[in-house]
N, CA, C and O atoms as a DFTB+ gen file, in Angstrom:
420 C
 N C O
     1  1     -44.807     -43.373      34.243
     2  2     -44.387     -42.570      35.371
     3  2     -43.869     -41.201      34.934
     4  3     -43.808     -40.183      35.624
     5  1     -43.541     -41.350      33.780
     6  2     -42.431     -40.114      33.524
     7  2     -43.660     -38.607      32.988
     8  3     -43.437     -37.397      32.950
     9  1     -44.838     -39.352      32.674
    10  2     -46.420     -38.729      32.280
    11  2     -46.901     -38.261      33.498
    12  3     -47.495     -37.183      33.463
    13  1     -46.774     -38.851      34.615
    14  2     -47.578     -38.897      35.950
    15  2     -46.562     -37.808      36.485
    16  3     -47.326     -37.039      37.068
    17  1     -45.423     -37.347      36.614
    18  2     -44.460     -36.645      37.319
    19  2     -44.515     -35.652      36.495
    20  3     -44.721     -34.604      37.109
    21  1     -44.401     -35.480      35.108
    22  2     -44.366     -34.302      34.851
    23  2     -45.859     -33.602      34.938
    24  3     -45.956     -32.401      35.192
    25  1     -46.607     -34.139      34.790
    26  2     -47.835     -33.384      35.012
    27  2     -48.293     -33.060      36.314
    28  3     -49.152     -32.179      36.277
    29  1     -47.961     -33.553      37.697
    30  2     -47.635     -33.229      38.523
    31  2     -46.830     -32.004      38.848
    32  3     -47.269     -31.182      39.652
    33  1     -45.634     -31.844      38.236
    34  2     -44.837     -30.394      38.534
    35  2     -45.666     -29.660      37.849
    36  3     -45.871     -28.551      38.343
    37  1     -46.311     -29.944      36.705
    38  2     -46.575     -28.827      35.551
    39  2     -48.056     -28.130      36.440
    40  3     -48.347     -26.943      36.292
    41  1     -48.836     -29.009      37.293
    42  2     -49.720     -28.763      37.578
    43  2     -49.376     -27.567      38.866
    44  3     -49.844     -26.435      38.985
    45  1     -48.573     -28.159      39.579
    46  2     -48.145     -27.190      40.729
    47  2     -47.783     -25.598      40.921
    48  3     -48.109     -24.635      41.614
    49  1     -46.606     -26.071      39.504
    50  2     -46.419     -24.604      38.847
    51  2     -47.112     -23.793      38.521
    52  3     -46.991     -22.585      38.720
    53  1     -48.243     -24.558      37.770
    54  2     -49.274     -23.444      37.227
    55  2     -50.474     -22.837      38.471
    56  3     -51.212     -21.883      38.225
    57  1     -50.487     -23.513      39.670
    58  2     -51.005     -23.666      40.828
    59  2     -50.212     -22.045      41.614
    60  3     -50.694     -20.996      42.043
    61  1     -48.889     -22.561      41.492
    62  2     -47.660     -21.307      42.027
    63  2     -48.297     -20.017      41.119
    64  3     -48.699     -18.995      41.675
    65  1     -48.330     -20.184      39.805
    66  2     -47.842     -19.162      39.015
    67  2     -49.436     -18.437      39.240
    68  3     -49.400     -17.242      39.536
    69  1     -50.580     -18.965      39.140
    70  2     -51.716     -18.526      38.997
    71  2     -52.061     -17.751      40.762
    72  3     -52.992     -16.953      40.864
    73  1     -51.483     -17.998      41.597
    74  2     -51.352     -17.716      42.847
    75  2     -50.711     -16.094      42.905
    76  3     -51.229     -15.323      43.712
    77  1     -49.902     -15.745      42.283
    78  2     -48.637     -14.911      41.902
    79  2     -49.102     -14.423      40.610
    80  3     -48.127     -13.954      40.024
    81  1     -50.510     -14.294      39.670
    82  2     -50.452     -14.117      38.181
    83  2     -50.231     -12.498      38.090
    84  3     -49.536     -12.083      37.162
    85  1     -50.698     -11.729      38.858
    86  2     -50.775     -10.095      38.840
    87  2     -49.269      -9.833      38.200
    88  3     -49.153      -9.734      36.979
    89  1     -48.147      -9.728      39.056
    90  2     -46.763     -10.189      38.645
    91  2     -45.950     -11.166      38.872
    92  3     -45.887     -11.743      39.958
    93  1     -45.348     -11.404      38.007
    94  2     -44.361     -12.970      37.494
    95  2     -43.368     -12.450      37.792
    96  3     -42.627     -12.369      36.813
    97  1     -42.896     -11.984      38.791
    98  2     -41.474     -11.502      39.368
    99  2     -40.353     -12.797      39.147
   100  3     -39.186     -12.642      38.784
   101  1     -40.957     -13.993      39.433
   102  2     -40.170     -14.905      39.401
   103  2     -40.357     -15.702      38.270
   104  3     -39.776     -16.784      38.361
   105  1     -40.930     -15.538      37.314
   106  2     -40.670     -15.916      35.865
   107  2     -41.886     -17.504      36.212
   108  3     -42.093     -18.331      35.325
   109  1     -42.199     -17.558      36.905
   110  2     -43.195     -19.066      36.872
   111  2     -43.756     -19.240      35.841
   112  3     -43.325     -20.262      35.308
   113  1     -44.437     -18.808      35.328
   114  2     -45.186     -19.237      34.004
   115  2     -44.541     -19.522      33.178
   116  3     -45.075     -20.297      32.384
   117  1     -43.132     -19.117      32.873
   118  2     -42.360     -20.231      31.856
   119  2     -41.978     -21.341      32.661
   120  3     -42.025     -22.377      31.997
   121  1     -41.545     -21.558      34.076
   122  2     -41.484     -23.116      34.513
   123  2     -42.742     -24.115      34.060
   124  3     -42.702     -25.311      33.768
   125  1     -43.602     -23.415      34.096
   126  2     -45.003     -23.960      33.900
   127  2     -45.131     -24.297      32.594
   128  3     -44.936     -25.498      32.405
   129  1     -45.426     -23.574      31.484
   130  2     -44.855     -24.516      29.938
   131  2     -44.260     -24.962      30.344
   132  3     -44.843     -25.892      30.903
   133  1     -42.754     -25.020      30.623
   134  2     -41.868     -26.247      30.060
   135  2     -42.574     -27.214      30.612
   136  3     -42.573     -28.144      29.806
   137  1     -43.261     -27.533      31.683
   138  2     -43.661     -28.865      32.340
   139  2     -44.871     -28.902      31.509
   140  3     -45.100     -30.053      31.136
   141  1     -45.768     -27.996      31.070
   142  2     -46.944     -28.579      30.265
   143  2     -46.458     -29.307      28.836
   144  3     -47.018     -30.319      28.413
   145  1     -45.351     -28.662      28.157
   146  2     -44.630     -29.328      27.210
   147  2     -43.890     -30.170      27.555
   148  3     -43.113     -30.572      26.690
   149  1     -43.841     -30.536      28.365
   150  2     -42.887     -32.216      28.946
   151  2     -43.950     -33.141      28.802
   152  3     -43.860     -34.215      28.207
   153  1     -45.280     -32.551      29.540
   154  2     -46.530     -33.517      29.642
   155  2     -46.939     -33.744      28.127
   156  3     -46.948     -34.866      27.620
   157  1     -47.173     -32.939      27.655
   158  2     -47.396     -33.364      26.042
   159  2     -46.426     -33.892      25.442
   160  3     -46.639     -33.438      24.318
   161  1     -45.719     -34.374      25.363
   162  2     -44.456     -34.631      25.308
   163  2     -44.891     -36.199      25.445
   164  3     -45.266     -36.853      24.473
   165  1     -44.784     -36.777      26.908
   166  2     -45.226     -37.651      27.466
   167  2     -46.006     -38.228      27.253
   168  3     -45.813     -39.443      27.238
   169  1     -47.453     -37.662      26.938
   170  2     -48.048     -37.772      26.188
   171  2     -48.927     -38.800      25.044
   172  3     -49.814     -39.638      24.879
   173  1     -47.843     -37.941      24.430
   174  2     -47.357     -38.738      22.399
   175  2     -46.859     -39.909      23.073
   176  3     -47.594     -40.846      22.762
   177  1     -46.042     -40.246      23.771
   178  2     -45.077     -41.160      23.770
   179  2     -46.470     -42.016      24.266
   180  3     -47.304     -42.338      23.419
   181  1     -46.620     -42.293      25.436
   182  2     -47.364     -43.010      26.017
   183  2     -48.706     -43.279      24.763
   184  3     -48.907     -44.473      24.541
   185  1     -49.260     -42.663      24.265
   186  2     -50.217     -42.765      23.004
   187  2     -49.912     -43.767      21.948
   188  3     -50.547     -44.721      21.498
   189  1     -48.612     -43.199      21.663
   190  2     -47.808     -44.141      20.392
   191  2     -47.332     -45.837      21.572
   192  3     -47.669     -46.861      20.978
   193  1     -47.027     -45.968      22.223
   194  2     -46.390     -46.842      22.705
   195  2     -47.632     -47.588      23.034
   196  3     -47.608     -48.796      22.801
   197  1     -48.851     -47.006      23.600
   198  2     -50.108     -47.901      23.764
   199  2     -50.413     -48.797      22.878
   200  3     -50.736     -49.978      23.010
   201  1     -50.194     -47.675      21.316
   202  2     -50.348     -48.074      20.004
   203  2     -49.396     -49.608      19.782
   204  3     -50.094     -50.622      19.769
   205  1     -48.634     -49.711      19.696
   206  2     -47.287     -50.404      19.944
   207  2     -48.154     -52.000      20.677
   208  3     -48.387     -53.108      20.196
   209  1     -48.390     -51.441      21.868
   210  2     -47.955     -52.606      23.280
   211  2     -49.383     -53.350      23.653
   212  3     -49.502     -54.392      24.299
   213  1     -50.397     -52.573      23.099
   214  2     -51.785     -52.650      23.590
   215  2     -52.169     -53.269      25.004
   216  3     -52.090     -52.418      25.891
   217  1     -52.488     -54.285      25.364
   218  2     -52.832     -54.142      26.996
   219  2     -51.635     -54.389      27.637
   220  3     -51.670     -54.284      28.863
   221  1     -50.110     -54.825      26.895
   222  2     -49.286     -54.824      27.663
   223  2     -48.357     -53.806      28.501
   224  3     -47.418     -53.819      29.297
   225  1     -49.516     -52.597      27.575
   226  2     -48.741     -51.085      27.984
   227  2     -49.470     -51.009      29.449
   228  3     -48.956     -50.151      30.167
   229  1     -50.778     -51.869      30.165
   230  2     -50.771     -51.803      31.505
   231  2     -50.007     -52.221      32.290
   232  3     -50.003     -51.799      33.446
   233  1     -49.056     -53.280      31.804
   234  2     -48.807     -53.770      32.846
   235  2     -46.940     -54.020      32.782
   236  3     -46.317     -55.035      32.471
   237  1     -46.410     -52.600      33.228
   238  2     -45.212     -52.513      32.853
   239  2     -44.120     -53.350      34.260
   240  3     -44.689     -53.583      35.327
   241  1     -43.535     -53.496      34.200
   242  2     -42.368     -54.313      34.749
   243  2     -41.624     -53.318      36.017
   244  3     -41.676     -52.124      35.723
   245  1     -41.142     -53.524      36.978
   246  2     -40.779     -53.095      37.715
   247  2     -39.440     -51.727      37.251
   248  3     -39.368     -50.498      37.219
   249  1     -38.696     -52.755      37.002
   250  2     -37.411     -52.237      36.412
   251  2     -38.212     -50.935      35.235
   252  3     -37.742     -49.797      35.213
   253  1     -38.808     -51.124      34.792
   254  2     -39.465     -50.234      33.588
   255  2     -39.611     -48.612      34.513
   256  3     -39.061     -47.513      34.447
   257  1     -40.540     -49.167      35.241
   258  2     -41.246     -48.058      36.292
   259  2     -40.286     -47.460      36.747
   260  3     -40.172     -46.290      36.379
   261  1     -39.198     -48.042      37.747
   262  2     -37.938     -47.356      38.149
   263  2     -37.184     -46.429      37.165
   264  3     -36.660     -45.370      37.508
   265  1     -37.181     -46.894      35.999
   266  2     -36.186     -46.164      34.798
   267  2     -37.299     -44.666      34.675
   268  3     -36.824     -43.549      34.879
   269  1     -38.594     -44.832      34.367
   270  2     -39.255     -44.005      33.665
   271  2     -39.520     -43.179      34.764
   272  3     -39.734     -41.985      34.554
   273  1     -39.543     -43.729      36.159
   274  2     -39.535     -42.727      37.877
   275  2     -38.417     -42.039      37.489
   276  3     -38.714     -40.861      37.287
   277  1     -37.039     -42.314      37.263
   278  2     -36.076     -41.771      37.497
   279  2     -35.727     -40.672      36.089
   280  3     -35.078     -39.638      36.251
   281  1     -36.216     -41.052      34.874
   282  2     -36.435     -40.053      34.048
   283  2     -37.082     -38.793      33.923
   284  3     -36.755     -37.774      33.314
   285  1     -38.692     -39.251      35.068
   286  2     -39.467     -37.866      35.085
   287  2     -38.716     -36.848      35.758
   288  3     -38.506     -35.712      35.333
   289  1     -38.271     -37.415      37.001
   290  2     -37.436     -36.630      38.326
   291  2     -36.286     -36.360      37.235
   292  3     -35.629     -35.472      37.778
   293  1     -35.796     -36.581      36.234
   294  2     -34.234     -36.223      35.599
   295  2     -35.180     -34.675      34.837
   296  3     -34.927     -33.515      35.164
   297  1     -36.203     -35.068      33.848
   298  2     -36.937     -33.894      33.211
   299  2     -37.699     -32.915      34.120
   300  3     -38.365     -31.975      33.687
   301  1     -37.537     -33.227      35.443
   302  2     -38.129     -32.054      36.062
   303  2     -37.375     -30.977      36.649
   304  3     -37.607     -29.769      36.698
   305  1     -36.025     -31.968      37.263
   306  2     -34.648     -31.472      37.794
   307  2     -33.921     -30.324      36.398
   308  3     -33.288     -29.271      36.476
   309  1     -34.319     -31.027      35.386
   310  2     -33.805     -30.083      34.204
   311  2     -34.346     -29.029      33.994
   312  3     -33.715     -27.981      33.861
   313  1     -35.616     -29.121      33.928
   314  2     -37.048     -28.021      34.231
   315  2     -36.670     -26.854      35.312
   316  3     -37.121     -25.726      35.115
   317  1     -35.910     -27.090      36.367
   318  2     -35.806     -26.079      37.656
   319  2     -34.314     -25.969      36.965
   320  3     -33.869     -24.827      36.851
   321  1     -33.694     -26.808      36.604
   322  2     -32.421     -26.009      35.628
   323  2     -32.004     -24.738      34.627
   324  3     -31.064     -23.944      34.591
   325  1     -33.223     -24.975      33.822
   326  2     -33.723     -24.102      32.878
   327  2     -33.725     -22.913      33.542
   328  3     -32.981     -21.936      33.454
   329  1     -34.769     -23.166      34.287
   330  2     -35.788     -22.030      34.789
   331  2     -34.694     -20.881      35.630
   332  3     -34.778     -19.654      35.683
   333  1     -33.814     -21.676      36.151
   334  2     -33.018     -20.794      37.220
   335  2     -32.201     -20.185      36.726
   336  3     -31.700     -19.287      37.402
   337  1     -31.642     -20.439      35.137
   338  2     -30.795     -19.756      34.084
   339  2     -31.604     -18.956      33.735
   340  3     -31.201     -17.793      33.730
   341  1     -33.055     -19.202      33.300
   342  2     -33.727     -17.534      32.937
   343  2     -34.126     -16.918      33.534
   344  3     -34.604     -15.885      33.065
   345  1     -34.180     -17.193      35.071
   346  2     -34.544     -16.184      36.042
   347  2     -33.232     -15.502      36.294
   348  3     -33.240     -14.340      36.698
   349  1     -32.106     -16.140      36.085
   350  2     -30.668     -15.398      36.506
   351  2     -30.231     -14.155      35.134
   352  3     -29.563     -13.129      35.257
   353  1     -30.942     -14.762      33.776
   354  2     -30.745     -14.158      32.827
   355  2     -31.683     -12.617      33.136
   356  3     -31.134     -11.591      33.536
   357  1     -32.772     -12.701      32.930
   358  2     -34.019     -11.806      32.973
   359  2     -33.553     -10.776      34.351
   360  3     -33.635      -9.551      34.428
   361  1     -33.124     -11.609      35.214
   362  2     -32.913     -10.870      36.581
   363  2     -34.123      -9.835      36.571
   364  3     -34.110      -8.664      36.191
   365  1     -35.415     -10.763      37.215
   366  2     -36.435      -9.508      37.219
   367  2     -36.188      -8.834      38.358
   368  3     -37.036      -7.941      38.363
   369  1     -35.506      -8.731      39.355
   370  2     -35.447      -7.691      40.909
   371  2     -34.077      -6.759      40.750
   372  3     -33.680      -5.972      41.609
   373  1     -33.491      -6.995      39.568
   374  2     -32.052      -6.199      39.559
   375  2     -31.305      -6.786      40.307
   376  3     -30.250      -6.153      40.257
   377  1     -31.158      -7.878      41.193
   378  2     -30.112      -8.266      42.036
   379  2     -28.578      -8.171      41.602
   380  3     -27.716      -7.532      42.205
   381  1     -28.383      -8.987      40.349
   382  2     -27.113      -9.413      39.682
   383  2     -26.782      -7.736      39.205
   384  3     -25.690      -7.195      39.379
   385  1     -27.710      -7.227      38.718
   386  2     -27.312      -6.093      37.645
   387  2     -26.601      -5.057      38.663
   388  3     -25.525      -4.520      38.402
   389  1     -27.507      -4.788      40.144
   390  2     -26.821      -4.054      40.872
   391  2     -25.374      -4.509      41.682
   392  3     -24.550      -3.855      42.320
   393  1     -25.504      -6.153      41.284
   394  2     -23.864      -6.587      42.375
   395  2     -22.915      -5.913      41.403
   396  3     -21.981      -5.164      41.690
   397  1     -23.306      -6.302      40.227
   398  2     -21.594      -6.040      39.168
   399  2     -21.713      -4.433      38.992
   400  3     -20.692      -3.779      39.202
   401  1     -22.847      -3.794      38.637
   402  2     -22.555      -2.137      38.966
   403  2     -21.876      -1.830      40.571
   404  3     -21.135      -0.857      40.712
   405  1     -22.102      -2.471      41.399
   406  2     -21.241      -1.669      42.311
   407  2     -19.824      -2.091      42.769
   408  3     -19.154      -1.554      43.651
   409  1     -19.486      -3.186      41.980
   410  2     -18.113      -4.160      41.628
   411  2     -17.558      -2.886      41.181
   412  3     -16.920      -2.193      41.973
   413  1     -17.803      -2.431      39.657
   414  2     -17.359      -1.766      38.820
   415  2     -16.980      -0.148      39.073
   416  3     -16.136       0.619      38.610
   417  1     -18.076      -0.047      40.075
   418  2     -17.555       1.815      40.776
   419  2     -16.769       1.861      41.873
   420  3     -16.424       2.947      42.340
């Protein structure tokens, strides 16, 4: 699940960002890695663990699914975490830069 969700956001994003590619005012294309690097990520794991579990890696357990549901949604929630610190950092529209310049005069 946690493979299936992130590649899902990662796909959307890049869906957003390619929509918007002329300018990245809003920084999307780095939301977009991080979710393509979550998916690879995911990945490995799921690869190696196949390796591991062999046909028992089909047929995972309820409780399993719930944990690894609630992990993707934790790595995606972190993903729009990220993202909203470097859009606040970068401040591509000047918003922040012009509140505290006119604090300061």
């Amino acid at each position: 699940m946690t493979l299936l969700i992130s590649v899902f956001a990662a796909i959307i994003a890049t869906i957003v960002w390619y929509k918007n590619a002329p300018k990245d005012d809003w920084k999307v294309g780095t939301l977009a890695l991080m979710y393509w690097g979550a998916s690879l990520m995911w990945m490995c794991d799921a690869i190696f663990e196949y390796a591991e579990l062999k046909e028992e890696f089909f047929q995972p357990a309820v409780a399993d699914m719930i944990n690894d549901s609630f992990l993707g949604l934790t790595v995606v929630a972190l993903g729009l975490i990220i993202w909203l610190v470097v859009l606040l950092v970068k401040d591509p529209k000047g918003v922040l830069r012009a509140k505290f310049l006119a604090k300061k005069n």
